[in-house]
N, C-alpha and C positions, 0 to 999 in steps of 0.2 A: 393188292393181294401179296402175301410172305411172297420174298424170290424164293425161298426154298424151291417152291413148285417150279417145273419145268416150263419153258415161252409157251407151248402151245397150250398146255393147262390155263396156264395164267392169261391167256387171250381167249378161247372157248369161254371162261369166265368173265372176261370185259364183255365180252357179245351179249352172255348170259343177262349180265346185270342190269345193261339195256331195256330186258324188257320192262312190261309194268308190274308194279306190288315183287319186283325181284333185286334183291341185295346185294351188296357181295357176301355176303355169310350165306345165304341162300343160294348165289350165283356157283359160289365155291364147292357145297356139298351136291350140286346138281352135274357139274365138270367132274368131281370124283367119283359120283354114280356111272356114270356114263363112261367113266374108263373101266368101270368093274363088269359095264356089262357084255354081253356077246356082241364082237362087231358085225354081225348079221343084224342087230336089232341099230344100233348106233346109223349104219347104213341107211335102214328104213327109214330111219327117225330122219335124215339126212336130206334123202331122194323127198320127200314128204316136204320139210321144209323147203327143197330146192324150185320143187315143180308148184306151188301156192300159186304165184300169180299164173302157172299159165291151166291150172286145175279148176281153177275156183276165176265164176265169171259174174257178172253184173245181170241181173235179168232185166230185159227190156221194157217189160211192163211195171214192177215194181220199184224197180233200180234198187233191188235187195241183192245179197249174193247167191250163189248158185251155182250147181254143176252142168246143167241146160236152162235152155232159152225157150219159154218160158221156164220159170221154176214150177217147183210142183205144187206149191201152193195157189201161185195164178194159175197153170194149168187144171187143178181140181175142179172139176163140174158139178161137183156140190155144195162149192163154195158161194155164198151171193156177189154177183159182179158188181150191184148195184150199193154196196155197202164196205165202204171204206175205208180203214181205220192209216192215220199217217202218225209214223215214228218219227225220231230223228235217227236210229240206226239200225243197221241188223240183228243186235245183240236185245232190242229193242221187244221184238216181234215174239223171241222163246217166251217168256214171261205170260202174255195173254194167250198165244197158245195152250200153254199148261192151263190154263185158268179154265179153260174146255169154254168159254162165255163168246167167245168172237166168231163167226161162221163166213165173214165178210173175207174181202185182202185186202192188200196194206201197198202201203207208199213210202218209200223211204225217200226220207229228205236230204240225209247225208252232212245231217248237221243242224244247228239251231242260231239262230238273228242272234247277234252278239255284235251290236255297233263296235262296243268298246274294243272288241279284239278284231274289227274290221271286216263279221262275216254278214251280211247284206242280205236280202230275199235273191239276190240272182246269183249269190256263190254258193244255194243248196239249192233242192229240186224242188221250186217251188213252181216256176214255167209250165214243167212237166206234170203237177198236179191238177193244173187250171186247164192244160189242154186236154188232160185226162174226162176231169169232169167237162169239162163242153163239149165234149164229143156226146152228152146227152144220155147215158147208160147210168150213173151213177145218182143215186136218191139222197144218199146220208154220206159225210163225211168224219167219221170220229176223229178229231182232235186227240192223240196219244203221247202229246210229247210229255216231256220230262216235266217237272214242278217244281223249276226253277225260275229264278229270274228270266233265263234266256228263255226256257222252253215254252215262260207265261208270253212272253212279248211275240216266239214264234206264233202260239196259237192268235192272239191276240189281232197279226196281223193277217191270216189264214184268214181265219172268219172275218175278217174287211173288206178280204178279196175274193172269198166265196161267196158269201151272202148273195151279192148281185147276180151270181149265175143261179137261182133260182135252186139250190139244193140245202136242204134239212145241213147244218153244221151243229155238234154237238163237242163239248170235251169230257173227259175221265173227271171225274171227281171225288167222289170219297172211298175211304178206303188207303188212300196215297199221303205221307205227310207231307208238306211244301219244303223241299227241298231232298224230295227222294229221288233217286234213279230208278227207272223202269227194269234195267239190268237186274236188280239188286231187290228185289221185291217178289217177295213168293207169291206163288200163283193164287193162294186163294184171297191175299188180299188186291191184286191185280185184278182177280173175277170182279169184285165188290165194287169196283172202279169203275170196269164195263158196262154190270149192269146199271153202275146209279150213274150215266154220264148225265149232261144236261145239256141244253141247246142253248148257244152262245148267242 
């Protein structure tokens, strides 16, 4: 960044830059908004990012995030308990939400089998899924992950490890190209995924 700007300008924008899809050209004009605006709002903005990890929690049943334990998604009593769709993240779940097609909840995994990058079935929640379904309550497992390489190999091994416990496993299927995020996927072709899964 020019030294014209002042150190704390020119630092607020290294942070900035940090995050994702954020520049420094981007970084830069977000530091300069932020001085133009009222510091009652810069403040919020402040107190907001400061209080994140201790606002926002893990829900115990889905291991999504959340403001309560349960969240309100596993809490909802109209939702089927017995039908289970598994992500790989919480960003994961907005997507078929919108799609209005999923009535079930969800399992987040907190990641996807990636030998290469050394992440394993026991460095996401895959334990937690197996114990979930053996506890006998769950009928169908939707397969939700991403349609990638890694997310084919997560489902892949899912359905190896479910099958045996006696439950319908099914994954998303059309509608998605190979190699799309869940994230990044509007709702109505996300619904068309839902309803055409098939059983693995």
């Amino acid at each position: 960044m020019i030294s014209v700007y002042p150190k704390p300008l020119r630092r607020l924008t290294q942070l900035l830059s940090r995050l994702p899809g954020i520049g420094e050209k981007t970084a830069t004009r977000l530091s300069l908004f932020l001085l133009k605006m009222p510091p009652e709002f810069v403040r919020e903005l402040g107190n907001a990012i400061a209080g994140i990890h201790e606002s926002v929690i893990r829900c115990s049943t889905c291991l999504g995030i959340a403001d309560e334990d349960p969240c309100s998604l596993c809490a909802d009593p109209m939702r089927r308990a017995d039908l289970v769709c598994v992500v790989e993240g919480p960003s994961d779940i907005v997507p078929i939400e919108k799609s209005g097609e999923f009535k079930g909840r969800y399992h987040v995994l907190g990641g996807a089998i990636s030998p290469i990058d050394g992440v394993m079935p026991d460095d996401i929640h895959v334990r937690e899924l197996l114990e979930r379904v053996s506890q006998g309550f769950v009928s169908e497992v939707v397969l939700a992950t991403n349609l990638t390489a890694e997310g084919e190999a997560t489902a892949s091994y899912l359905g190896s490890v479910l099958k045996p416990l006696g439950v319908r496993v099914s994954r998303i299927a059309y509608g998605l190209p190979m190699g799309a995020d869940l994230e990044y996927s509007d709702e109505v072709t996300v619904g068309r995924a839902i309803k055409g899964r098939r059983e693995l």
